[in-house]
ZADO-1210 file (C-alpha; in nm, 4 decimals, padded with zeros to 6 digits):
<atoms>
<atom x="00.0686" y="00.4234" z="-01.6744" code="UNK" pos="1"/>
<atom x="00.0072" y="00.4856" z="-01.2973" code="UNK" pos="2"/>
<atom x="00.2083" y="00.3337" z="-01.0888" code="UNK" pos="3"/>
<atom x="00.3039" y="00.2874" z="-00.7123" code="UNK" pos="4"/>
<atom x="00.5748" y="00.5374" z="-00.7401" code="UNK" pos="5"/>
<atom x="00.3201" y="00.8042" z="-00.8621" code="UNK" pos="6"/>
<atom x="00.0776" y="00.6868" z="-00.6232" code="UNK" pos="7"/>
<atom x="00.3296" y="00.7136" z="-00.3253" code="UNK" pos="8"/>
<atom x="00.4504" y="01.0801" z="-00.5090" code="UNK" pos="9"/>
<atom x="00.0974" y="01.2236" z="-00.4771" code="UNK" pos="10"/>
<atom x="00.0394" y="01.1168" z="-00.0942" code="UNK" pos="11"/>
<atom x="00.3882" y="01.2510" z="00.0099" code="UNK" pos="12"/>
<atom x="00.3507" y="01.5852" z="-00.2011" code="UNK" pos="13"/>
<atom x="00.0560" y="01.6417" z="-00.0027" code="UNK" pos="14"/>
<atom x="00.1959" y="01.6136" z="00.3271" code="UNK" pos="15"/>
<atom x="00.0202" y="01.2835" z="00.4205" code="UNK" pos="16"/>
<atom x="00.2171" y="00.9254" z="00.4764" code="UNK" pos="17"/>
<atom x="00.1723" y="00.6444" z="00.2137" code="UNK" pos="18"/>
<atom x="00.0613" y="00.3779" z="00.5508" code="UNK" pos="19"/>
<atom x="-00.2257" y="00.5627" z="00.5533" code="UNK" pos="20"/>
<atom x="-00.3636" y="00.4463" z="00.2007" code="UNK" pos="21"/>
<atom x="-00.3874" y="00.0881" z="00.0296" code="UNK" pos="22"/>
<atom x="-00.1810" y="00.1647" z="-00.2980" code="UNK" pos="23"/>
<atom x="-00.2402" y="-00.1974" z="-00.3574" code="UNK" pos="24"/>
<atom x="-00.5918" y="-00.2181" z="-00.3958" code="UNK" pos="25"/>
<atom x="-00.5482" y="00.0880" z="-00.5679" code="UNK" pos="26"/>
<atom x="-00.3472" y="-00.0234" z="-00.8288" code="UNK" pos="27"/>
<atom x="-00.5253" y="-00.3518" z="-00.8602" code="UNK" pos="28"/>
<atom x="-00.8718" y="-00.1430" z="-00.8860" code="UNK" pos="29"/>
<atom x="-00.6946" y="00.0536" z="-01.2033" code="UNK" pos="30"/>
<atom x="-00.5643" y="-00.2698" z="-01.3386" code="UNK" pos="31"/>
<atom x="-00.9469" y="-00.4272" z="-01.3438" code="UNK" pos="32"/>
<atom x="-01.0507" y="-00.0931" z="-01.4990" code="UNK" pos="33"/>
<atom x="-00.8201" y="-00.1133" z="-01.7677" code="UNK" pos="34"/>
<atom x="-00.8788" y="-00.4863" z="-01.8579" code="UNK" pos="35"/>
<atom x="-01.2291" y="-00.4409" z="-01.8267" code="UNK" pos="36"/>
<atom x="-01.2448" y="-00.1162" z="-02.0566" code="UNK" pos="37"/>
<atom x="-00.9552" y="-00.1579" z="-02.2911" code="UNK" pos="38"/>
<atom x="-00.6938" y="00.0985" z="-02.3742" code="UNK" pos="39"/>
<atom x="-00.9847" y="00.3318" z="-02.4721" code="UNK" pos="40"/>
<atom x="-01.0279" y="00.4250" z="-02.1209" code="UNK" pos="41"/>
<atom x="-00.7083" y="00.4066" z="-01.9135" code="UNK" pos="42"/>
<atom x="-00.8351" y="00.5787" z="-01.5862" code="UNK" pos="43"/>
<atom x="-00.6763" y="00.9126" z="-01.5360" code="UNK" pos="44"/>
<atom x="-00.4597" y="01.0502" z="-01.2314" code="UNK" pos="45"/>
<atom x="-00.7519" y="01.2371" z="-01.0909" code="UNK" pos="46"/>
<atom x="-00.9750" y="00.8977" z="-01.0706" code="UNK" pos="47"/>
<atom x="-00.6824" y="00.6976" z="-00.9273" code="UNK" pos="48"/>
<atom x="-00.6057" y="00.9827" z="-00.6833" code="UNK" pos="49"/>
<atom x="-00.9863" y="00.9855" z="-00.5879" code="UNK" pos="50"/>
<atom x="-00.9694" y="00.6137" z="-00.4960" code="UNK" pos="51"/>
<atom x="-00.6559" y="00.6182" z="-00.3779" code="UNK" pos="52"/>
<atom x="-00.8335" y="00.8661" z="-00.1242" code="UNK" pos="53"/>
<atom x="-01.1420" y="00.5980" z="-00.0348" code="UNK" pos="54"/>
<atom x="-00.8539" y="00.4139" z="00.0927" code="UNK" pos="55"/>
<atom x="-00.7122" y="00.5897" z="00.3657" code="UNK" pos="56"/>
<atom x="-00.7190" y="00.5361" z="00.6965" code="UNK" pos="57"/>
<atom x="-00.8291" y="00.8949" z="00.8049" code="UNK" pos="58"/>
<atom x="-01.2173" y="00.8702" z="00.8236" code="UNK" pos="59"/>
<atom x="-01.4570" y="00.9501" z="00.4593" code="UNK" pos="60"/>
<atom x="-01.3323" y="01.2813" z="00.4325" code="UNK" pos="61"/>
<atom x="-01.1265" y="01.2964" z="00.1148" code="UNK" pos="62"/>
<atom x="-00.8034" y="01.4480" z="00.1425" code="UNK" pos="63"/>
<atom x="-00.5628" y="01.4210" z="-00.1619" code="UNK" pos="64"/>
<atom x="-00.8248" y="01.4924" z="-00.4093" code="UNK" pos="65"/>
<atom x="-00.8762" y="01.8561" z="-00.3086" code="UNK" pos="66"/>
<atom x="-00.4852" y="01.8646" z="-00.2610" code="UNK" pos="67"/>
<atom x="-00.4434" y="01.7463" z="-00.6201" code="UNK" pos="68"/>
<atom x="-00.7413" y="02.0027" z="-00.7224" code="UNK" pos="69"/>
<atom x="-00.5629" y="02.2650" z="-00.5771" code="UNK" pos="70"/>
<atom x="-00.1601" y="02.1795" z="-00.7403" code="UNK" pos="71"/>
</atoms>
């Protein structure tokens, strides 16, 4: 299960601060997802990361997906 923690975890490990994202509407995206799609397709860290990233603050440029690409 993903989780603000792991949300919050990812942003810090790559360098970047967690005001700069909406983990909520993150984690209520992933939580629609889920219900809609059952447990047969639980989105994955690397979708949650990717819009986790659509969140920020920092202009359309992705930053925490290439991060994650790269760990």
């Amino acid at each position: 299960m993903i989780t603000a923690q792991i949300l919050t975890d990812i942003i810090t490990a790559a360098g970047l601060s967690p005001r700069h994202f909406d983990i909520k509407a993150t984690l209520a995206a992933i939580t629609a997802h889920n219900e809609d799609e059952g447990t047969e397709a639980q989105v994955d860290i690397e979708t949650a990361t990717e819009w986790l990233d659509e969140t920020g603050t920092q202009g359309t440029g992705y930053q925490l997906c290439p991060w994650l690409a790269a760990a």
